[in-house]
KELUM-707254 format. One record per residue: residue number from 0; x negated, y negated, z of N, C-alpha, C in turn. Coordinates in nm, 4 decimals. Each point is the difference from the previous one (the first is absolute). Example, Ala and Ser with C-alpha at 12.3 -4.5 7.8 and 13.67 -1.06 7.14 Angstrom:
SITE 0 -1.3190 0.5690 0.7800 0.0890 -0.1190 0.0000 -0.0900 -0.1200 0.0000 $
SITE 1 0.0350 -0.1050 -0.0720 -0.0820 -0.1190 0.0060 0.0770 -0.1090 0.0730 $
//
This chain:
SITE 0 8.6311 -7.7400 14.1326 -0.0125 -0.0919 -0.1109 0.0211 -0.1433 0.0510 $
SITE 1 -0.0533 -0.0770 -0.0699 0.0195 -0.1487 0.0316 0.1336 -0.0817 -0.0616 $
SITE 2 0.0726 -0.1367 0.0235 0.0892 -0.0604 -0.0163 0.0077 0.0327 -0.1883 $
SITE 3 -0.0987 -0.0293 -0.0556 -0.0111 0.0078 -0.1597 0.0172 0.1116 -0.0682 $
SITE 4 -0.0142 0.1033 0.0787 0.0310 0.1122 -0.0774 0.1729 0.0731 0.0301 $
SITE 5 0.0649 -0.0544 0.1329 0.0871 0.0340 0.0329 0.1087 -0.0893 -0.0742 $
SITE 6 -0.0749 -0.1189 -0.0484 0.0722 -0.1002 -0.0580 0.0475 0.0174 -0.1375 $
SITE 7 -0.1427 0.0538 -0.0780 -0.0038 0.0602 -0.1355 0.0559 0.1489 -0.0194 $
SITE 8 0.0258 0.0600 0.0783 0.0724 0.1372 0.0126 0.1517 -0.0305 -0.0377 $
SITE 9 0.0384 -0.0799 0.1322 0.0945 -0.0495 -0.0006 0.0876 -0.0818 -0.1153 $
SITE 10 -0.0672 -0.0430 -0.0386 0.0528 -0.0904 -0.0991 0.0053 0.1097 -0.1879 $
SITE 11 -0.1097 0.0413 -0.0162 -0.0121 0.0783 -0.0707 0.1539 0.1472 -0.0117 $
SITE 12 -0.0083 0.0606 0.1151 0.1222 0.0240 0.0480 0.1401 -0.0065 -0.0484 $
SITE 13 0.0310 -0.1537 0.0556 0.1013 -0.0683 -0.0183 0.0345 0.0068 -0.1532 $
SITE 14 -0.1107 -0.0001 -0.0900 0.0225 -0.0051 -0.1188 0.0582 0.1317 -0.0733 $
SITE 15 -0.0631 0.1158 0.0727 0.0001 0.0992 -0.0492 0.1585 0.0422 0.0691 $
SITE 16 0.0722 -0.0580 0.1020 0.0785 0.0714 0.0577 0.1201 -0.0646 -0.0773 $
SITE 17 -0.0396 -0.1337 -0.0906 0.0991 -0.1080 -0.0535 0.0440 0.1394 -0.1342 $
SITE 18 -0.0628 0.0928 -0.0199 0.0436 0.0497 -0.1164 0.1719 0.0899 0.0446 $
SITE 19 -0.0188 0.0158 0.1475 0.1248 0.0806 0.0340 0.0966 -0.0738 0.0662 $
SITE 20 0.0038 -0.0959 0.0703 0.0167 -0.1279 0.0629 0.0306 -0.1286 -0.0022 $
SITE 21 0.0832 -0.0909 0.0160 0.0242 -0.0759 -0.0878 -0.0739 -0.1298 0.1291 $
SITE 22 -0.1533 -0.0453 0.0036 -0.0795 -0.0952 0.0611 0.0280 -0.1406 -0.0396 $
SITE 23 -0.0019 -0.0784 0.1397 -0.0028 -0.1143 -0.0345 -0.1186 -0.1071 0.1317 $
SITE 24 0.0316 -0.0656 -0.0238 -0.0837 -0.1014 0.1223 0.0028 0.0419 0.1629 $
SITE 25 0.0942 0.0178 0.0457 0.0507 0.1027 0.0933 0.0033 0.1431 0.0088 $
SITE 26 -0.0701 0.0627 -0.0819 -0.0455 0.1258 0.0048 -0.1189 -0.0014 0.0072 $
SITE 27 -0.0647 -0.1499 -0.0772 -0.1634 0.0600 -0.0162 -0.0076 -0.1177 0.1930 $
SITE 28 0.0422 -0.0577 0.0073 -0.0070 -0.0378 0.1386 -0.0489 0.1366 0.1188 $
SITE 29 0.1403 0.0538 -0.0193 0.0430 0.0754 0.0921 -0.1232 0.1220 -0.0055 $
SITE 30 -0.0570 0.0415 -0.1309 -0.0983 0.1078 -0.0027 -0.1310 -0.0712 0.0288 $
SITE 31 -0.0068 -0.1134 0.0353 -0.1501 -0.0542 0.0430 -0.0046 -0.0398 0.1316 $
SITE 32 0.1571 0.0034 0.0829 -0.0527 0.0508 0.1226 0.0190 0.0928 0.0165 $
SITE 33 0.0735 0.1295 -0.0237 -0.0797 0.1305 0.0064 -0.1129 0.0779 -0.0082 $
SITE 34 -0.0512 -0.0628 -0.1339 -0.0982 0.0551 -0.0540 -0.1360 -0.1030 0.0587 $
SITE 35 -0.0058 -0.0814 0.0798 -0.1215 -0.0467 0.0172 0.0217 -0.0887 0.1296 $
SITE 36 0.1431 -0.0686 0.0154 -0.0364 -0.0907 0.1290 0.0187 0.1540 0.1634 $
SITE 37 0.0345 0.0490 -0.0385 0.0374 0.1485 0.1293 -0.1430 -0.0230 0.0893 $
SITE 38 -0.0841 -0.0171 -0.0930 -0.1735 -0.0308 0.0898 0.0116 -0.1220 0.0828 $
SITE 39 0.1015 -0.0687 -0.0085 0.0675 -0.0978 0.1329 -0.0767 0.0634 0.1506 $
SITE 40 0.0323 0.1177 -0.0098 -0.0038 0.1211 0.1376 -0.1204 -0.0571 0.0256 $
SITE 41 -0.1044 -0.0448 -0.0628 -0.1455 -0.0275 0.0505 -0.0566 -0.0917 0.1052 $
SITE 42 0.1308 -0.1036 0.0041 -0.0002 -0.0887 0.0651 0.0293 0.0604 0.1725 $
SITE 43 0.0942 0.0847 0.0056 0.0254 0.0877 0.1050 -0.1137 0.0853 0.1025 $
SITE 44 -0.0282 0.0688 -0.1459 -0.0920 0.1597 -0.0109 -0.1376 -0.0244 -0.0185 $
SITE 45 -0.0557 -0.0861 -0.0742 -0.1525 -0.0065 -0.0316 -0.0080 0.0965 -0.0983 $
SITE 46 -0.1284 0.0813 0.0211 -0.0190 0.0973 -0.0652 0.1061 0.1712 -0.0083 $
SITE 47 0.1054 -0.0349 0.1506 0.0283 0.1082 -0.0474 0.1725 -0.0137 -0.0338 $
SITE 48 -0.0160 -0.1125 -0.0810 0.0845 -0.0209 -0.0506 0.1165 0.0906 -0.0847 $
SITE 49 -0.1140 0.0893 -0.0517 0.0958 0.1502 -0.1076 0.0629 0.1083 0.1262 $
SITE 50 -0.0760 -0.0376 0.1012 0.0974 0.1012 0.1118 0.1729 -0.0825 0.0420 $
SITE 51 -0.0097 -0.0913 -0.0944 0.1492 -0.0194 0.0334 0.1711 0.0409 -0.0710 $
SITE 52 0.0962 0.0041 0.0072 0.0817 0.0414 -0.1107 0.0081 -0.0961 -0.0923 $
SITE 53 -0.0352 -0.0589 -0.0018 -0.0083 -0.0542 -0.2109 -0.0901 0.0676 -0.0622 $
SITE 54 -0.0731 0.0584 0.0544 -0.0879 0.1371 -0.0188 0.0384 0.1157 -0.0531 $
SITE 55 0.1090 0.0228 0.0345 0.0618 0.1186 0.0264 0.0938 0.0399 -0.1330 $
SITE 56 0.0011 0.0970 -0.0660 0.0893 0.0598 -0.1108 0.1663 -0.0088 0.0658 $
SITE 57 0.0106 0.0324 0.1383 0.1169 0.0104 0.0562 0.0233 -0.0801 -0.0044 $
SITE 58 -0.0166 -0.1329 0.0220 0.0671 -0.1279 -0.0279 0.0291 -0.0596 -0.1308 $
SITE 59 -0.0656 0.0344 -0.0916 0.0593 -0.0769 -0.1336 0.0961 0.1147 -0.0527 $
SITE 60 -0.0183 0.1650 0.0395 0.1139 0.0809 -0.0704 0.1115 -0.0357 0.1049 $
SITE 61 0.0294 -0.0497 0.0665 0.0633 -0.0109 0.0988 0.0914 -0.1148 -0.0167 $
SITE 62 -0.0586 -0.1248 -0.0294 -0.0060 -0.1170 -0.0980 0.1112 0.0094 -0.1501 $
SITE 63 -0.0938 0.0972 -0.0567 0.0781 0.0113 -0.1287 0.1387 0.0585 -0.0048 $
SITE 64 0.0133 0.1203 0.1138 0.1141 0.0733 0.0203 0.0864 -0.1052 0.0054 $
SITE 65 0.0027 -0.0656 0.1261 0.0639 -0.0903 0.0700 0.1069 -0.0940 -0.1573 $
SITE 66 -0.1617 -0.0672 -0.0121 0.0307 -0.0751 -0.1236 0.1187 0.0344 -0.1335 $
SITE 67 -0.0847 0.1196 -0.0423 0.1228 0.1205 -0.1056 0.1386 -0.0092 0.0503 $
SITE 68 -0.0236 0.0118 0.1411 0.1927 0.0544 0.0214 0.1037 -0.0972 0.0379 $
SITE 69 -0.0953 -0.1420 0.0229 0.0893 -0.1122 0.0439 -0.0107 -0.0665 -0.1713 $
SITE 70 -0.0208 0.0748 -0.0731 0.0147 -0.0342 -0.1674 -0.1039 -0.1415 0.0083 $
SITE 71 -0.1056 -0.0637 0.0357 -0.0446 -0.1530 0.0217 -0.0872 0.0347 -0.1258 $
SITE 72 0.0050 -0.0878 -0.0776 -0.0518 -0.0124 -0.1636 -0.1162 0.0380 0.0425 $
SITE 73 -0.0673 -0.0166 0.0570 -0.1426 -0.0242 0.0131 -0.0733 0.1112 0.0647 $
SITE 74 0.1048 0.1280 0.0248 -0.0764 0.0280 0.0510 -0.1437 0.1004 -0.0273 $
SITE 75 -0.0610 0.0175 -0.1273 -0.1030 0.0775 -0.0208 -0.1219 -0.1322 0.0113 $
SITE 76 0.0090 -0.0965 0.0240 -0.1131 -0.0531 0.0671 -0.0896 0.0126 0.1253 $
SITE 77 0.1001 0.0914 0.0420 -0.0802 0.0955 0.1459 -0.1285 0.0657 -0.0891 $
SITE 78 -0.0166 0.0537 -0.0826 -0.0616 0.0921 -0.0425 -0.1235 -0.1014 -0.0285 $
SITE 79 -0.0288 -0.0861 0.0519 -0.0909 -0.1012 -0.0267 -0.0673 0.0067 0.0991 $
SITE 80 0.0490 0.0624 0.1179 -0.0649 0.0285 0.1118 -0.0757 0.1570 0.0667 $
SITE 81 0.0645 0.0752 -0.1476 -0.0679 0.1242 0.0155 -0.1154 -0.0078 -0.0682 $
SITE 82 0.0045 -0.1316 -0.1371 -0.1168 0.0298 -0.0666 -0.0999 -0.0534 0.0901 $
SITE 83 0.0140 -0.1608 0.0627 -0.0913 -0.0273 0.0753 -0.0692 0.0986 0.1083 $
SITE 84 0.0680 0.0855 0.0353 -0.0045 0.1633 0.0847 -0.1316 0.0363 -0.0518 $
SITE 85 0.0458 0.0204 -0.1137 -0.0551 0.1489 -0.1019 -0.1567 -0.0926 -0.0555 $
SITE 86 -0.0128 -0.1388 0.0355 -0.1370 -0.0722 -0.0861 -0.0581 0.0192 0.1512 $
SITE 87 0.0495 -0.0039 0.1323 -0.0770 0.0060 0.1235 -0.0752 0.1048 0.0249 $
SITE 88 0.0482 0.0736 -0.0560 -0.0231 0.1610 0.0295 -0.1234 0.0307 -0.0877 $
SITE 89 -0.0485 -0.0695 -0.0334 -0.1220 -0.0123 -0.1223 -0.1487 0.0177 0.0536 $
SITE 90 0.0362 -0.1417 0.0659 -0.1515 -0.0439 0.0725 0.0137 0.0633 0.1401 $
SITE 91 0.1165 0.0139 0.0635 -0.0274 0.0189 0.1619 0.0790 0.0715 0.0016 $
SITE 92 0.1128 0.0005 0.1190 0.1177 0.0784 0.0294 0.1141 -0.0582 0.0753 $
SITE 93 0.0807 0.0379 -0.0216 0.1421 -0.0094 0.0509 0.0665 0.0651 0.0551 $
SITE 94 0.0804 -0.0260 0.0920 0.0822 0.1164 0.0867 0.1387 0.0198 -0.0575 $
SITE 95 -0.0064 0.0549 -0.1725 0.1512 0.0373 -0.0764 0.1247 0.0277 0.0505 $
SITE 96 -0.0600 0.0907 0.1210 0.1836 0.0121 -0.0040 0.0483 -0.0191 0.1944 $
SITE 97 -0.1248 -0.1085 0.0566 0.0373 -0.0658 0.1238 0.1407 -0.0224 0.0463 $
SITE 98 0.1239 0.0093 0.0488 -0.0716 0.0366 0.1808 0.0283 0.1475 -0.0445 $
SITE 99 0.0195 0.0554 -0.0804 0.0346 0.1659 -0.0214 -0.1247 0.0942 0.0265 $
SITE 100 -0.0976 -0.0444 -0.0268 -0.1476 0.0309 -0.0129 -0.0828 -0.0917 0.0404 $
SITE 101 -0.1271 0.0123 0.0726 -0.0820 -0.1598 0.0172 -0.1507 0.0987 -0.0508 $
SITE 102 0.0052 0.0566 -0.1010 -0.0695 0.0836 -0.0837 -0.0619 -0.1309 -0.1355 $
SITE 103 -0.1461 -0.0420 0.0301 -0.0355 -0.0749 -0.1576 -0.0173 0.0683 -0.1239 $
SITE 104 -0.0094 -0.0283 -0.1047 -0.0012 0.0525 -0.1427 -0.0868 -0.1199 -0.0518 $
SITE 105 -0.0321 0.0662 -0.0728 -0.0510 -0.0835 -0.1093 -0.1318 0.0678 -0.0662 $
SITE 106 -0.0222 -0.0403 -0.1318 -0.1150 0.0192 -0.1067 -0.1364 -0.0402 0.0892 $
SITE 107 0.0013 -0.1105 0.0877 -0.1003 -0.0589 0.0992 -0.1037 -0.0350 -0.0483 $
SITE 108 -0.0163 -0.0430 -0.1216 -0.1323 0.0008 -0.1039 -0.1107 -0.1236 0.0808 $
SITE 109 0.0486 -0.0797 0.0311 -0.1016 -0.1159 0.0536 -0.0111 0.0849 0.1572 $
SITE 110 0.1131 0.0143 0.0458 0.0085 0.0922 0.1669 -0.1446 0.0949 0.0103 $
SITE 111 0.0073 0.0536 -0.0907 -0.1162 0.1159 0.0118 -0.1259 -0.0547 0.0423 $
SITE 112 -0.0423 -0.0933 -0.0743 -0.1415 -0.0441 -0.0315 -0.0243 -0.1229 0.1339 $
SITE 113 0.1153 -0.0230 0.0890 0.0226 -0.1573 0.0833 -0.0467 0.0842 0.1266 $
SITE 114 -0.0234 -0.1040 0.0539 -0.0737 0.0197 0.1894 0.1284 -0.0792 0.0259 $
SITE 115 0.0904 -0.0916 -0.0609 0.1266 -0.0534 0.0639 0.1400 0.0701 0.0709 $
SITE 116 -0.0272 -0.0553 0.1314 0.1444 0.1000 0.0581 0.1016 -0.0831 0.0057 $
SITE 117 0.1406 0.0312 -0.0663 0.0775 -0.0680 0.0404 0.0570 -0.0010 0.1207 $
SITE 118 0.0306 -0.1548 0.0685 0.0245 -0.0236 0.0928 -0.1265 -0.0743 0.0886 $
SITE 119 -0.0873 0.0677 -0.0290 -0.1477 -0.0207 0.0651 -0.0878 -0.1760 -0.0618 $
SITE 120 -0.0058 0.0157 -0.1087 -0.0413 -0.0952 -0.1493 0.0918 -0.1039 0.0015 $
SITE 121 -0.0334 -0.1191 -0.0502 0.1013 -0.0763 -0.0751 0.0869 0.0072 -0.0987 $
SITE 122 0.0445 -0.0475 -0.0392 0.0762 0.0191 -0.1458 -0.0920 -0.0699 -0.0979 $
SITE 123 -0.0741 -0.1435 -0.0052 -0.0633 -0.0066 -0.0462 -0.1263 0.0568 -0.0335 $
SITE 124 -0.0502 0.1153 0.0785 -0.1004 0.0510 -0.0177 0.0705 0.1359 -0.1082 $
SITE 125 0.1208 0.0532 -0.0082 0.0344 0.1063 -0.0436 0.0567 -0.0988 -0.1262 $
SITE 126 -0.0318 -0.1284 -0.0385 0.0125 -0.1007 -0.1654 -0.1376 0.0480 -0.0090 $
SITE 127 -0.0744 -0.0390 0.0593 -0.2135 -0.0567 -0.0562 0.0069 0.2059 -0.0518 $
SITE 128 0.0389 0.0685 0.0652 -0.0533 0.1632 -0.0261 0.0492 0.0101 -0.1199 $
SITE 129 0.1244 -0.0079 -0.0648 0.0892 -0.0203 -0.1051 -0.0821 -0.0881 -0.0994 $
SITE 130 -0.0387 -0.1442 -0.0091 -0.0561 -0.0428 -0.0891 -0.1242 0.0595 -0.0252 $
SITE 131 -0.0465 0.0334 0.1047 -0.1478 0.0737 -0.0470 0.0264 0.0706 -0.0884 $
SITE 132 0.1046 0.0726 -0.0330 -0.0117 0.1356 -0.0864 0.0277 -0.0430 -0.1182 $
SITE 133 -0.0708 0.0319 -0.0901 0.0267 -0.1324 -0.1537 0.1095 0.1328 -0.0561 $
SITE 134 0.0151 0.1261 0.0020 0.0810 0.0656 -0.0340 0.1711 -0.0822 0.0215 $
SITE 135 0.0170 -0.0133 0.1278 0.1135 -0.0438 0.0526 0.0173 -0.1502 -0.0716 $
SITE 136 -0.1148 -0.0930 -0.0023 0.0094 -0.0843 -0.0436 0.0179 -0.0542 -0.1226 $
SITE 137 -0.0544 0.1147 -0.0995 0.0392 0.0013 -0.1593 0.1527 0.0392 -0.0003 $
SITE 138 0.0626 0.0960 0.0684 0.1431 0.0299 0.0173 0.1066 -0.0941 0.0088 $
SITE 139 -0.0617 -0.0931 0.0936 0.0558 -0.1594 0.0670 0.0100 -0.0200 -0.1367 $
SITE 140 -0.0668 -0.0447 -0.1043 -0.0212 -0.0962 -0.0739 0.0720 0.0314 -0.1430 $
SITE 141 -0.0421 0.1465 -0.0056 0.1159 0.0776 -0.1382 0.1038 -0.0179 0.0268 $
SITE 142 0.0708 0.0058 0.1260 0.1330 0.0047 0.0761 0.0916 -0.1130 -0.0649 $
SITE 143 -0.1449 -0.1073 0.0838 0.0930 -0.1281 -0.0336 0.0065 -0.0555 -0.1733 $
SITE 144 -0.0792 0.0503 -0.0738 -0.0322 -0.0505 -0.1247 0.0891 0.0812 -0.0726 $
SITE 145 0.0196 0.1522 0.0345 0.1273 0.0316 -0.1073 0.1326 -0.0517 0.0442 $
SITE 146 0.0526 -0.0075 0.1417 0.0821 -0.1129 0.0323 0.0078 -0.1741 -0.0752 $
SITE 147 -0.0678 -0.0158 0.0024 -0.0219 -0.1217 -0.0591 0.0314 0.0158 -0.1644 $
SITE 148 -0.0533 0.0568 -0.0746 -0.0149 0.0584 -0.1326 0.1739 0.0436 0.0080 $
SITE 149 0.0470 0.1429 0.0911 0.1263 -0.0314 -0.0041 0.0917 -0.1063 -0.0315 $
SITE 150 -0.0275 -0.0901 0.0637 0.0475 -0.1442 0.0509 0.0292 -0.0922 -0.1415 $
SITE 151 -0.1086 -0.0131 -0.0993 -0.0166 -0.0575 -0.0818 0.0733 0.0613 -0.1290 $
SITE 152 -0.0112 0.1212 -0.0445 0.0305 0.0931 -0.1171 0.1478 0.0453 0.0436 $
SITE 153 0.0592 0.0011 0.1325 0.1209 0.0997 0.0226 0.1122 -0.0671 0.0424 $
//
């Protein structure tokens, strides 16, 4: 998924998690770099950026544990990083439960239909494959618009 949908997940989220939770500016902070800046790694990785542990389920349950037992208010904002997980796993794949496994997963819906190898490709060429698909791209756009709509009414 792209920055907008991880953004609108995210945020959308936050709202929904405010019902158990007591959110403030520093929570919705803290869940938007979980939930969307973790793609930092790209700068590193390129395309194979999801082969890294911010990738990885083991690191944000790992994260949250941590978090839970040193009592730190904050800590179910990890879980911002499983969702960003769980929206990757859509279009391509991810290595879930890295370094335990270096096994990908994912739904692979754009993966299937791509001549793109990661590692091989750019990253920008694995954006242009993504916008092509007006499926993915209507998704982008509901994402951000019931986020937004959130935003306004909630």
């Amino acid at each position: 998924m792209l920055p907008l949908a991880h953004l609108a997940v995210t945020y959308i989220l936050w709202r929904i998690l405010g019902i158990f939770f007591e959110t403030d500016m520093i929570s919705l902070a803290l869940g938007i770099t979980f939930g969307v800046l973790i793609d930092g790694d790209v700068i590193l990785k390129g395309s194979k950026h999801r082969e890294s542990m911010f990738h990885s389920f083991v690191l944000w349950f790992v994260l949250i544990l941590l978090l839970y037992l040193l009592k730190i208010e904050y800590w179910w904002t990890a879980l911002f990083g499983v969702a960003h997980i769980m929206l990757d796993m859509i279009d391509w794949d991810v290595y879930p439960f890295y370094p335990i496994s270096k096994k990908a997963l994912g739904l692979r819906i754009l993966a299937r239909k791509s001549k793109l190898i990661v590692g091989k490709n750019q990253l920008n060429e694995f954006v242009l494959e993504y916008v092509r698909n007006r499926y993915f791209v209507v998704s982008e756009i509901l994402l951000g618009m019931t986020a937004l709509i959130t935003y306004i009414y909630l």
